[in-house]
N, C-alpha and C positions, 0 to 999 in steps of 0.2 A: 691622717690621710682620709680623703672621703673615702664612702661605698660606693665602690662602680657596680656590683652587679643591682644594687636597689635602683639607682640613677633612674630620674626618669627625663630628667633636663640633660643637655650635653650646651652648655654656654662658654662660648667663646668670644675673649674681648681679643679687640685688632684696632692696631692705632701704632701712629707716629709719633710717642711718648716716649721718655725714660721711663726705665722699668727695673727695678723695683722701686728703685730710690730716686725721689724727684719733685718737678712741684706742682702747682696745680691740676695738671690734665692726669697726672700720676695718684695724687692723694684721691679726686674723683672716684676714678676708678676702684682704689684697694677702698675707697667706701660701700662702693658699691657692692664687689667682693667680702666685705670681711661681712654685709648683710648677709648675703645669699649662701655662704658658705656655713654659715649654722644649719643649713634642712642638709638632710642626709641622701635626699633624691636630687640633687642634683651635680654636676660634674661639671669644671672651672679648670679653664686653660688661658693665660694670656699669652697671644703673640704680638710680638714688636716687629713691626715693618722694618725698620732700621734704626738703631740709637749707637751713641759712642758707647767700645769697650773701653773707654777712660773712664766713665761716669760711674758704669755699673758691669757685676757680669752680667756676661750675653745671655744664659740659660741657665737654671734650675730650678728653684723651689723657693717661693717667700711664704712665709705662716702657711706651710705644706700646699699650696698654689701651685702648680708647674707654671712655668714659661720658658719662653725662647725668642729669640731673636731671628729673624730670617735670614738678613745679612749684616751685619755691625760694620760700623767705620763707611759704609754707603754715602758720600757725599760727595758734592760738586759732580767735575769732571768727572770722579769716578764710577757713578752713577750711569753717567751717559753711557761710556764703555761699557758698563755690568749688564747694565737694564736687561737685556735678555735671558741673563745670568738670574738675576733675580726675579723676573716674573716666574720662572721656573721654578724656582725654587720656594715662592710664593704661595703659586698652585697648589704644588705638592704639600707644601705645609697644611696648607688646609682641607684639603684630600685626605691625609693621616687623622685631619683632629676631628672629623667627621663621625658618628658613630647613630650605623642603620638601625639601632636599635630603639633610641632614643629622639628626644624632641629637640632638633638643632637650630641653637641660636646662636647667630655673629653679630654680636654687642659694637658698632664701630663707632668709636672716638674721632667726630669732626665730620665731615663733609668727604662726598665721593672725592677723592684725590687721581691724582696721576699714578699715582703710587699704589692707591690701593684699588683702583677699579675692575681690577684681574681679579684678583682676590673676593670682591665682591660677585660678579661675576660667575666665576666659579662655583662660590659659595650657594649663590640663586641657582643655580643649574644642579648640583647635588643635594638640596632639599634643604638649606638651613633657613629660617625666618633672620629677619634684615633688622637688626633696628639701630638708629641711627643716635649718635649723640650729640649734637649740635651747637658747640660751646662759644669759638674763637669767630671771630669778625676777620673774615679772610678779604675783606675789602683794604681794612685799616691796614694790615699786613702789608699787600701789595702797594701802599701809598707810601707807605714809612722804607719798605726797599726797591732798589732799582734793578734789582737782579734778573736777568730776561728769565731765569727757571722760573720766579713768583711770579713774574707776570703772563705766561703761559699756564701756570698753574694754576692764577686766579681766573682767567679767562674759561678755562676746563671747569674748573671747581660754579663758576656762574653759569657754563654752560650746562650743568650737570643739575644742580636747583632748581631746574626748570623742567628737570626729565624724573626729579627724586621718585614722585610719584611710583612709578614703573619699579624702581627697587625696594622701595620702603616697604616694611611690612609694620613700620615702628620708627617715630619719630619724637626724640624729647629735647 
């Protein structure tokens, strides 16, 4: 388990990934953690916006890592209903992962979403630095499905590439 009182980083990944076990946007990440997690100053949390509890559990601890899941099973229709439910519970999660003492980073996998802009958000307004990871081609996405939630979400996610500026503090 790390040293939380040396800590001098407080790094938080967030993203719409399976977590712990998964494939590429998952391996990314635990590369990126299994670096960062040798220095003793720093403190490593991932939260999942939403994944199946078929794939993986929702929360605990991978190679002493904590994470959690905000909401699991969040899809379709249900989403729609929840949404309030889960922006809430969103907030909150990253209001807890917070810590005034230290240097906070929200490490976010993929582009401002519909899903995670609260979160973001948030995160800007309680001091954490922003950095973004920029992996998947959300144009290709919305071309290959016809689902009206991708194509409101690509529209937002284009809409939002154009404003990154404003939240970025960190872009790769």
């Amino acid at each position: 388990m790390e040293n939380q009182t040396a800590a001098k980083l407080n790094i938080i990944f967030i993203g719409n990934f399976t977590y712990p076990h998964g494939m590429a946007g998952t391996k990314r990440i635990q590369h990126l953690i299994d670096g960062l997690k040798e220095f003793d100053d720093i403190n490593i949390k991932v939260i999942i916006l939403r994944q199946s509890s078929s794939e993986n559990i929702t929360s605990g601890y991978y190679k002493n890592i904590p994470y959690e899941t905000v909401m699991p099973d969040l899809v379709r229709m249900k989403f729609l209903f929840l949404a309030p439910v889960f922006f809430i519970k969103a907030k909150t999660t990253i209001n807890k992962a917070f810590d005034s003492k230290k240097k906070n980073i929200l490490f976010v996998y993929g582009t401002p979403t519909i899903d995670n802009f609260i979160v973001i958000r948030t995160a800007r307004k309680l001091g954490y630095k922003i950095i973004f990871d920029i992996v998947e081609d959300d144009d290709l996405a919305a071309k290959i499905t016809k689902s009206y939630y991708h194509m409101i979400n690509n529209f937002f996610i284009r809409y939002m590439i154009k404003q990154i500026k404003n939240l970025a503090d960190g872009i790769v």
